[in-house]
FIVOGU-803307 format. One record per residue (C-alpha): x, y, z; residue number from 1; chain; residue in one letter. Coordinates in steps of 0.1 Angstrom, whole numbers. Example, Ala and Ser with C-alpha at 12.3 -4.5 7.8 and 13.67 -1.06 7.14 Angstrom:
<recs>
east | north | up | k | c | r
123 | -45 | 78 | 1 | A | a
137 | -11 | 71 | 2 | A | s
</recs>
This chain:
<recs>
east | north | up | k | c | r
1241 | 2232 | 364 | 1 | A | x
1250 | 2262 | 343 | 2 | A | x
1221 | 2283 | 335 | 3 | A | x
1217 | 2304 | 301 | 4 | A | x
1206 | 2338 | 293 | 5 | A | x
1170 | 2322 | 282 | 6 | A | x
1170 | 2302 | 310 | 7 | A | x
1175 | 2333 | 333 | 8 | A | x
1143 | 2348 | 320 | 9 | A | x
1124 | 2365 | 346 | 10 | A | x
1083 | 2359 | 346 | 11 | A | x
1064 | 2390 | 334 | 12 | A | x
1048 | 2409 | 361 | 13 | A | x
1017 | 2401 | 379 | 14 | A | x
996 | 2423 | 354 | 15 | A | x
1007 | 2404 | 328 | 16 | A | x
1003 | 2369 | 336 | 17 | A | x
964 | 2360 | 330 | 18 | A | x
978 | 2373 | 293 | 19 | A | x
1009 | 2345 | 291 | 20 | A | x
982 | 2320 | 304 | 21 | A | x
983 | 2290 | 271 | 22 | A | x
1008 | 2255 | 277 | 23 | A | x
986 | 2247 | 305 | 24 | A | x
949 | 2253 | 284 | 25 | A | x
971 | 2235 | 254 | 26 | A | x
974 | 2200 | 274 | 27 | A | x
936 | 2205 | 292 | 28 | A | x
924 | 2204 | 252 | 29 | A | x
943 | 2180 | 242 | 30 | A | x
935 | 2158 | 269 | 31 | A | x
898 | 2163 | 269 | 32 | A | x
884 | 2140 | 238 | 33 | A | x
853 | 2128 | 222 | 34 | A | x
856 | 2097 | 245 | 35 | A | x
859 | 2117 | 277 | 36 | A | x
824 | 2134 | 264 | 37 | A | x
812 | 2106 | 260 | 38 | A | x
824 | 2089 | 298 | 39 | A | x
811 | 2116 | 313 | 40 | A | x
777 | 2120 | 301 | 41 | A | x
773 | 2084 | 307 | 42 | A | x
782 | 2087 | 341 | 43 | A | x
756 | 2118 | 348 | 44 | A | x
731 | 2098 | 323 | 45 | A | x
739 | 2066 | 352 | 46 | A | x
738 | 2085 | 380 | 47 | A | x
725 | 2124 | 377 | 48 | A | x
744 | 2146 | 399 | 49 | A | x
760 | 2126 | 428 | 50 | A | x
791 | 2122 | 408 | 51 | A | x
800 | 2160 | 402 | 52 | A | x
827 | 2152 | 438 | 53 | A | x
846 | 2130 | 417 | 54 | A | x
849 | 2152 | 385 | 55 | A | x
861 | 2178 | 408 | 56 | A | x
890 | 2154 | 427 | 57 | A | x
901 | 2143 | 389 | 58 | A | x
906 | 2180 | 380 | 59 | A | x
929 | 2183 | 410 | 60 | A | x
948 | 2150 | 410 | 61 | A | x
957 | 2163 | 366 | 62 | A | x
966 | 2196 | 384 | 63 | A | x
990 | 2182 | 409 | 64 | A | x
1004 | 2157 | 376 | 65 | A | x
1013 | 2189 | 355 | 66 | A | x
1026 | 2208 | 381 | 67 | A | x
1051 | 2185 | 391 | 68 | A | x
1058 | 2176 | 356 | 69 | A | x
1065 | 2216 | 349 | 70 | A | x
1080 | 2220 | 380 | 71 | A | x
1108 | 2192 | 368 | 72 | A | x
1114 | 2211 | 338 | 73 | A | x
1116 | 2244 | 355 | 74 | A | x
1137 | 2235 | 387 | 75 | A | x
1160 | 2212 | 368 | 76 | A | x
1164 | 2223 | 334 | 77 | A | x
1159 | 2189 | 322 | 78 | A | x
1130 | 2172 | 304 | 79 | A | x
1108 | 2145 | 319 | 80 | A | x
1124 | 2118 | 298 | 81 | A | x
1162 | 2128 | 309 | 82 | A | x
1147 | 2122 | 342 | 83 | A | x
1128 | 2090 | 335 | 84 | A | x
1165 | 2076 | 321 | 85 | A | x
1178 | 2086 | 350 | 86 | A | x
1156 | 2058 | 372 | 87 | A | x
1171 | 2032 | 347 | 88 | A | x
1171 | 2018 | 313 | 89 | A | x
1141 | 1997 | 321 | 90 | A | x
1122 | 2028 | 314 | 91 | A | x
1138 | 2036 | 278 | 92 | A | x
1126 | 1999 | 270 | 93 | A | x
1089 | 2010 | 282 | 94 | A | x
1088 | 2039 | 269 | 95 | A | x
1098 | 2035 | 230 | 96 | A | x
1076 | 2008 | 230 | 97 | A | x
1046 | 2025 | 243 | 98 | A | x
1046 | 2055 | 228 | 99 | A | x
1050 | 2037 | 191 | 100 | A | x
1025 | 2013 | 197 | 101 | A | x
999 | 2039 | 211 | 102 | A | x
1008 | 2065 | 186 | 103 | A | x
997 | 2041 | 158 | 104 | A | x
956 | 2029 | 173 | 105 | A | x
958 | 2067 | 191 | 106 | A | x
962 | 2082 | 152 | 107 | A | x
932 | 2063 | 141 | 108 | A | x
913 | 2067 | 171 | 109 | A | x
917 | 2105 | 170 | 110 | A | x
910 | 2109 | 130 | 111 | A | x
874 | 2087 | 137 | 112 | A | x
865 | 2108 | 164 | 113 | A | x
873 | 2144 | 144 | 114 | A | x
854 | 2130 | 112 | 115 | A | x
824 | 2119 | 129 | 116 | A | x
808 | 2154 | 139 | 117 | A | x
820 | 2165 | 103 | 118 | A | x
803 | 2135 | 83 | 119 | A | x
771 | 2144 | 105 | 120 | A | x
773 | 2180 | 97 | 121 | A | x
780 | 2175 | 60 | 122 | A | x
762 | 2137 | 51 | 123 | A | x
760 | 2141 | 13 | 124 | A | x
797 | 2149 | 13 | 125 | A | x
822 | 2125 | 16 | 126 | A | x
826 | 2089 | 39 | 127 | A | x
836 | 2090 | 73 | 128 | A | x
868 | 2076 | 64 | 129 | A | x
878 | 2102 | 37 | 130 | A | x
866 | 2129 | 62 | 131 | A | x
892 | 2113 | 87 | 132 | A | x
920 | 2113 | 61 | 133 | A | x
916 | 2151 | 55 | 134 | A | x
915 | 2155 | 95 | 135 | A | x
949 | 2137 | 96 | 136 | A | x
963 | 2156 | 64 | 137 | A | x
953 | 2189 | 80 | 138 | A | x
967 | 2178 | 114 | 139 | A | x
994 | 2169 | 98 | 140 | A | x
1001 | 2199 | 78 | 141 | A | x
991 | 2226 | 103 | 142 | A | x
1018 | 2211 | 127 | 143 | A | x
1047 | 2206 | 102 | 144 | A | x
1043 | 2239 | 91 | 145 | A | x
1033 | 2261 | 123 | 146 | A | x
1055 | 2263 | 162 | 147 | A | x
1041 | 2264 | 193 | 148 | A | x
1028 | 2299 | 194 | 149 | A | x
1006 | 2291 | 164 | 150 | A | x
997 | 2260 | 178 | 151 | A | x
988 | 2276 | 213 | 152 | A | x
969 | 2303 | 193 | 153 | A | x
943 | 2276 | 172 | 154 | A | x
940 | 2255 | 204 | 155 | A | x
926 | 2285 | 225 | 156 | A | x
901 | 2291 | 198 | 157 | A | x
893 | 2255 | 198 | 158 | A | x
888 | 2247 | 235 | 159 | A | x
873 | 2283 | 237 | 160 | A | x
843 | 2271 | 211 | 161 | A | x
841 | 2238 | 230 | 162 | A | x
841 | 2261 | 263 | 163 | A | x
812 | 2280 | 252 | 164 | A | x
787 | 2249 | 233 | 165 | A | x
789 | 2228 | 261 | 166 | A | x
787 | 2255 | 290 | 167 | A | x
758 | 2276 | 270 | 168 | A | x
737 | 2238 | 268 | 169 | A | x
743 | 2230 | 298 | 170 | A | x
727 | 2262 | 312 | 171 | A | x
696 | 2257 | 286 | 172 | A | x
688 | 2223 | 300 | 173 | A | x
683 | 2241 | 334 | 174 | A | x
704 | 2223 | 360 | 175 | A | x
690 | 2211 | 388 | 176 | A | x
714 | 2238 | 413 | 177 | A | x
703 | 2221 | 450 | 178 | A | x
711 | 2185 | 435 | 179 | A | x
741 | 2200 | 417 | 180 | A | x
755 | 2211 | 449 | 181 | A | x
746 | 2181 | 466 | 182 | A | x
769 | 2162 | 446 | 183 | A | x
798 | 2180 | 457 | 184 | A | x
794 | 2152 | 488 | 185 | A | x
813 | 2125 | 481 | 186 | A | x
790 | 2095 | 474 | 187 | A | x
798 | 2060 | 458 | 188 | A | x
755 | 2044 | 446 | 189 | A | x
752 | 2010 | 435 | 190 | A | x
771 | 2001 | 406 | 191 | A | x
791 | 2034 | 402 | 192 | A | x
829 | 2027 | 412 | 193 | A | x
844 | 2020 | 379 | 194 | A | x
828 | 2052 | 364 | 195 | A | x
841 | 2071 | 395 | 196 | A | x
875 | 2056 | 387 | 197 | A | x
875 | 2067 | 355 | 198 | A | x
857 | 2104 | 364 | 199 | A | x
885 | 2112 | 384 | 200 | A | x
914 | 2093 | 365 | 201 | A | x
901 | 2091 | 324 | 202 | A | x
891 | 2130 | 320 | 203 | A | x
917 | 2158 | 312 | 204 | A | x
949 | 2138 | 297 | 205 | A | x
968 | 2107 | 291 | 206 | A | x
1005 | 2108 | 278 | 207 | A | x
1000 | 2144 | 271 | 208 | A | x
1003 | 2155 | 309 | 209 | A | x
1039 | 2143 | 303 | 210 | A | x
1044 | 2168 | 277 | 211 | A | x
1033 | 2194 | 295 | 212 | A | x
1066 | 2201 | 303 | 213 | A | x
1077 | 2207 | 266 | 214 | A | x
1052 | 2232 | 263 | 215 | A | x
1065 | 2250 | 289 | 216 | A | x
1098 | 2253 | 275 | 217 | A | x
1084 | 2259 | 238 | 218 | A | x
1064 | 2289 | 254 | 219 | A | x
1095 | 2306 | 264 | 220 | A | x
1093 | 2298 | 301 | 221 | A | x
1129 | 2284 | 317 | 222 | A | x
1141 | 2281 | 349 | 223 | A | x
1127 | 2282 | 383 | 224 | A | x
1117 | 2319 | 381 | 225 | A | x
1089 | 2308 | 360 | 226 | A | x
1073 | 2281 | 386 | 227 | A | x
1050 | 2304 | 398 | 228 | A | x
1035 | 2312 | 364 | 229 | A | x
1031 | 2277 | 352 | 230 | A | x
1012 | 2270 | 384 | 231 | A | x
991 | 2298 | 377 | 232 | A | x
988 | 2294 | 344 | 233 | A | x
980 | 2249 | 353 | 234 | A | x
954 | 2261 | 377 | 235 | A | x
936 | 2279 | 350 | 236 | A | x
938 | 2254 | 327 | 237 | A | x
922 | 2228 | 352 | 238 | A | x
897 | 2249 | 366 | 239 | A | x
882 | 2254 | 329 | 240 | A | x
885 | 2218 | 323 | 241 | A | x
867 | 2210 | 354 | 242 | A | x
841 | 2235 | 346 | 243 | A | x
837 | 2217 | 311 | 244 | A | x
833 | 2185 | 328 | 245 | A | x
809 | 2196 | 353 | 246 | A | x
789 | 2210 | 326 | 247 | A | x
791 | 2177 | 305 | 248 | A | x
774 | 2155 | 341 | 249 | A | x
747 | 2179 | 337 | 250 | A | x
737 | 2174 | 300 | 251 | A | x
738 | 2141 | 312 | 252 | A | x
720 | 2145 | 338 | 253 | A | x
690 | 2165 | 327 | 254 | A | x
688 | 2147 | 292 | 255 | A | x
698 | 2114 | 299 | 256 | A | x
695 | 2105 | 334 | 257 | A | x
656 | 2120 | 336 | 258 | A | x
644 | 2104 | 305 | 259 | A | x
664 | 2070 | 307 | 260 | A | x
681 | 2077 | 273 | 261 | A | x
708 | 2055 | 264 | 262 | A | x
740 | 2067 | 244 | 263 | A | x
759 | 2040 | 219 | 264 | A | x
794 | 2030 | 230 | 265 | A | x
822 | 2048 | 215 | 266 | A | x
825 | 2088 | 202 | 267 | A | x
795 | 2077 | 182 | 268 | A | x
777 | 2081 | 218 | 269 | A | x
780 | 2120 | 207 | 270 | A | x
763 | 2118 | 175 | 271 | A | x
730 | 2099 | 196 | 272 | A | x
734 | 2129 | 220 | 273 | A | x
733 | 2157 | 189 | 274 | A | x
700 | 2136 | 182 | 275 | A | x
680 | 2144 | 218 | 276 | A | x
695 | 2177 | 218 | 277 | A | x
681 | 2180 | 180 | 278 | A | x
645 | 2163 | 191 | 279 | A | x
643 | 2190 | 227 | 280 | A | x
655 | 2219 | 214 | 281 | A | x
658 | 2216 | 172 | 282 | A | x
680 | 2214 | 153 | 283 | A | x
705 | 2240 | 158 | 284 | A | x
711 | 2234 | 190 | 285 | A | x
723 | 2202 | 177 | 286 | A | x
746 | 2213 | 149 | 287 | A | x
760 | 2238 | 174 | 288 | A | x
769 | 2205 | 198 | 289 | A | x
785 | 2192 | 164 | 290 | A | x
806 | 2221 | 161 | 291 | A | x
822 | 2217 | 198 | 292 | A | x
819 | 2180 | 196 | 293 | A | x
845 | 2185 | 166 | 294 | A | x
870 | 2213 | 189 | 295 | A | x
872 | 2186 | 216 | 296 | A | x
882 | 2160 | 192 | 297 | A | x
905 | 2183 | 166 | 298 | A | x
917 | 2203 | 194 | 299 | A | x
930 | 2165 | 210 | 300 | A | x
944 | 2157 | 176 | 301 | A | x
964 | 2190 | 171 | 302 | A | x
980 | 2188 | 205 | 303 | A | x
989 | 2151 | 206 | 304 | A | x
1005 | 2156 | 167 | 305 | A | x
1025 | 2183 | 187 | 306 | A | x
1028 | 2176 | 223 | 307 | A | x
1034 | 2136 | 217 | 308 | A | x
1059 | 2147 | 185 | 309 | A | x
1079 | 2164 | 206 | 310 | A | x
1083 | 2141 | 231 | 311 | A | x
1093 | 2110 | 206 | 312 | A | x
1121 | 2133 | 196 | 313 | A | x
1134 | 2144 | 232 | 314 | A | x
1132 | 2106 | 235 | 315 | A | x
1155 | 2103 | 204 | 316 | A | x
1178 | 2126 | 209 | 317 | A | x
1182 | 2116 | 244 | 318 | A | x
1195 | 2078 | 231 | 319 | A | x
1216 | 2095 | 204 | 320 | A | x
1233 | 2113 | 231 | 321 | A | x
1246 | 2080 | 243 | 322 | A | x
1242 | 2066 | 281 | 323 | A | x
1271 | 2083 | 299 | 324 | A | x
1254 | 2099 | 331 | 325 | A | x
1220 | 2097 | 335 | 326 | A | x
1217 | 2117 | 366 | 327 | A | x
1237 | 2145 | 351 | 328 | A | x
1211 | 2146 | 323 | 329 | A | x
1228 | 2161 | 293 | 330 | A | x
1244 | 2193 | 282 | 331 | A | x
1223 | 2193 | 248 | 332 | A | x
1208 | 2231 | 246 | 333 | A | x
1178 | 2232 | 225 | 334 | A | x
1166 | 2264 | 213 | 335 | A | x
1129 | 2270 | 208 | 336 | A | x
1116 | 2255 | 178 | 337 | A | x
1145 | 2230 | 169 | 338 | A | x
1132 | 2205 | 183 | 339 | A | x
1100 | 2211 | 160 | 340 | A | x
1120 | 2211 | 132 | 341 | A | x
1140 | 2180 | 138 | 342 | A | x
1137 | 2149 | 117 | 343 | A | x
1124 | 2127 | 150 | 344 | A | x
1099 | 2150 | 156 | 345 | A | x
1088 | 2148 | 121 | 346 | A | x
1089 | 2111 | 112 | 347 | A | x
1065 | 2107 | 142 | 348 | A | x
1040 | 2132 | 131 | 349 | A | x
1042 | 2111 | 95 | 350 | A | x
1039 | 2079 | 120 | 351 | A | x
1008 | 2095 | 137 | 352 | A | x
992 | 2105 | 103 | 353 | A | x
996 | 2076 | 71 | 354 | A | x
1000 | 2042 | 90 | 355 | A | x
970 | 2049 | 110 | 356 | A | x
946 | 2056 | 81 | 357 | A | x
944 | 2020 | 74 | 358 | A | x
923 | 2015 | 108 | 359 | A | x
898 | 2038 | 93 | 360 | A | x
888 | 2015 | 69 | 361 | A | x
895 | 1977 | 87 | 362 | A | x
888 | 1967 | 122 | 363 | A | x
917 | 1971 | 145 | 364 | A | x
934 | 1934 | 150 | 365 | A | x
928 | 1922 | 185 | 366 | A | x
961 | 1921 | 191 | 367 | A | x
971 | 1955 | 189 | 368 | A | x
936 | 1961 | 206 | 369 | A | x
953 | 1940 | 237 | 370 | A | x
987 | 1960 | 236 | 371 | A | x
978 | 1991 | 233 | 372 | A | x
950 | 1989 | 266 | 373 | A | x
982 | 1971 | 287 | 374 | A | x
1006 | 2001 | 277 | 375 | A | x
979 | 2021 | 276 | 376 | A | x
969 | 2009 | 314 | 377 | A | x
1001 | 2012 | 328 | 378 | A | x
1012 | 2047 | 313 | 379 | A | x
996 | 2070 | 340 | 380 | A | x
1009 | 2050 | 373 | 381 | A | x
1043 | 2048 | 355 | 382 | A | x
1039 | 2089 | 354 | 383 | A | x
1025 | 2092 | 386 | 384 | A | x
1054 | 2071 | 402 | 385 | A | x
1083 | 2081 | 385 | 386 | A | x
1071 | 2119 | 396 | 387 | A | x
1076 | 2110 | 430 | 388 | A | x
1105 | 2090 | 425 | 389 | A | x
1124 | 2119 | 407 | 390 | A | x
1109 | 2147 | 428 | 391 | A | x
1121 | 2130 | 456 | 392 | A | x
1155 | 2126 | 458 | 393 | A | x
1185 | 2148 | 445 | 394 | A | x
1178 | 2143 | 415 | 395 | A | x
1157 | 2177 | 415 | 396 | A | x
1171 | 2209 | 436 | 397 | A | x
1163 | 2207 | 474 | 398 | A | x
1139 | 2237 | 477 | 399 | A | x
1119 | 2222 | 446 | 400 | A | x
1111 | 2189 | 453 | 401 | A | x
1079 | 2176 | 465 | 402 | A | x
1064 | 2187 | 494 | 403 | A | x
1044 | 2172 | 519 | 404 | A | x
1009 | 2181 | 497 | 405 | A | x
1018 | 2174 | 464 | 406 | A | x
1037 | 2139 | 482 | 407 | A | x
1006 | 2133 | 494 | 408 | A | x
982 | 2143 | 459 | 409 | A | x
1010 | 2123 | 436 | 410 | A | x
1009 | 2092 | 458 | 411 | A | x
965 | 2095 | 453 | 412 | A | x
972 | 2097 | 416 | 413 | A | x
998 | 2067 | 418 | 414 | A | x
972 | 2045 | 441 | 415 | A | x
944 | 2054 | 418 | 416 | A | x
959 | 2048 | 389 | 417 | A | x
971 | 2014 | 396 | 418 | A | x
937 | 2005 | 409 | 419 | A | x
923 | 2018 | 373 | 420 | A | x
953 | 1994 | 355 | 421 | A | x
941 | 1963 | 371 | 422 | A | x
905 | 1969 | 362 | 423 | A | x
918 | 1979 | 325 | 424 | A | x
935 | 1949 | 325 | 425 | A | x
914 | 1925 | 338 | 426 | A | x
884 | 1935 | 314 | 427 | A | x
907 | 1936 | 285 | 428 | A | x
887 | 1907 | 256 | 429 | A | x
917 | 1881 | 262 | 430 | A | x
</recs>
């Protein structure tokens, strides 16, 4: 494998790393969402504090995901789809299927859940649904427009709002700090397995841990010299997001769990939560929750318009290029910032944005309900397996594949994951 001048890069210097720190805080935002709120203040409304172990272990098992996914793109100079074509075409087949039947009920889920703090912040204004077409256009427009180091720029602002409105509430509702650290002992009560399933496996990223890698690359980091910052900079990233969540299972907690308060399914559990926070502590605590209830959500939409755009057009450019090899990958060099300006990458930002708006104002069809939870289902074991698969064998350079800790934290997220596919799948309204 030749290696370019880019690609030769050395990382900056000790001193200067905590400032490079922003691909891995980039997926941690987009992957934290109104639903993920919303599943975790549920689970401490359920069950107080003796689920905090589990929002810890998720944080780690999305850490050891990222890192290996980096580590591919580093070590190999190849992106994670080059590799996933590599284990066979059955996975080009998966893949373009998934990603254009998610991308569709993701667009409108994403545009609901960005419009809803705003239509409660502004109600004289306009309709939830205009407010989620002017979330899309501005998605829309800010990504076509803007590269990465924009779009790492408004993301850090946007998880650092979040960061701050959920942490500062948490500390006002006075945590409990003994039973807090109590639940740091693992502990399954009555009733609690599927939302410790989904605790550890639902909170901190979806398909956007694959692009994780992309980011990397987009940020200017190539070749294995830069593994060590991308760990650093995923371990930051992680630790933050499992601060967040810890700090969501005690609003729960405190709020919900004491006082036997019951959210509404759906992001629109947020907007019942704005209302307790508004009735304890008035009512600008509760526009304040609005305000980082919309970062979460925005902050998801941004990055999956860019991080799930980006990998639509890897995965088009990688079929253009023909078959030929797939181990050998491909000789295509992409500079930073083509790719964001290719046609692929564009026409699925479009495909994100207009098509979508049409859920805002029908009821999804029950059968794109059904196929999107069975890809949907399947996506993160399919990750988690092909990661060991790839890292495994010589398809990645000997001194960067797996070893015996992140075999062992890849093959948890795998078992895990298929576990949570069978539940999504069996409770799926056939």
């Amino acid at each position: 494998m030749t290696t370019t001048r880019e690609e030769a890069q050395p990382q900056p210097p000790v001193r200067r790393r905590w400032r490079s720190i922003g691909p891995g805080i980039v997926v941690a935002a987009t992957g934290v969402g109104a639903g993920d709120l919303v599943a975790t203040t549920v689970a401490g409304s359920r069950f107080g504090y003796t689920l905090v172990w589990a929002a810890v272990v998720g944080c780690l098992i999305k850490i050891s995901l990222a890192e290996a996914t980096g580590r591919w793109h580093l070590a190999t100079g190849r992106t994670i789809f080059d590799g996933w074509r590599s284990l066979g075409r059955w996975t080009v087949w998966y893949f373009g299927i998934y990603i254009v039947v998610w991308g569709f009920v993701y667009g409108g889920t994403a545009m609901t859940a960005s419009a809803l703090p705003l239509a409660s912040l502004f109600p004289d204004t306009f309709a939830l649904s205009t407010w989620g077409i002017l979330c899309g256009l501005i998605g829309l427009v800010f990504v076509w427009l803007n590269r990465y180091a924009v779009i790492e720029k408004i993301m850090m602002v946007l998880i650092g709002v979040m960061f701050v409105v959920v942490v500062g509430i948490a500390v006002r509702v006075a945590p409990d700090t003994g039973a807090l650290i109590a639940g740091m002992a693992p502990t399954l009560p009555d009733g609690s397995m599927v939302y410790t399933l989904g605790l550890i496996g639902g909170v901190g990223g979806t398909i956007t841990l694959a692009a994780y890698g992309y980011w990397v690359n987009a940020k200017g980091w190539n070749g294995p010299g830069w593994i060590a910052m991308m760990r650093l900079d995923n371990r930051v990233a992680y630790l933050t997001t499992g601060i967040f969540v810890v700090a969501m299972l005690i609003i729960g907690a405190e709020l919900l769990h004491a006082t036997d308060v019951a959210l509404t399914s759906g992001d629109r559990g947020l907007l019942d939560l704005g209302n307790v926070l508004e009735d304890r502590f008035g009512a600008a605590t509760s526009t304040i929750f609005l305000i980082g209830f919309f970062a979460a959500s925005f902050s998801s939409l941004i990055g999956v318009w860019h991080g799930v755009s980006l990998l639509f057009a890897d995965f088009v450019a990688r079929q253009r290029a023909g078959d030929g090899d797939p181990e050998a990958g491909t000789t295509e060099k992409v500079t930073r910032g083509e790719r964001e300006r290719s046609l692929p990458f564009r026409a699925y930002l479009l495909w994100l944005t207009f098509p979508p708006m049409g859920l805002l104002f029908l009821d999804r069809p029950i059968q794109l309900i059904l196929a999107y939870g069975v890809l949907g289902a399947f996506f993160m074991p399919f990750l988690a397996i092909t990661l060991l698969w790839m890292l495994n064998t010589d398809r990645a350079p000997r001194e960067w594949r797996n070893g015996p800790l992140s075999n062992a934290m890849l093959a948890l997220s795998a078992l895990l994951f298929v576990v949570l596919c069978v539940h999504e799948v069996v409770e799926l309204p056939w």
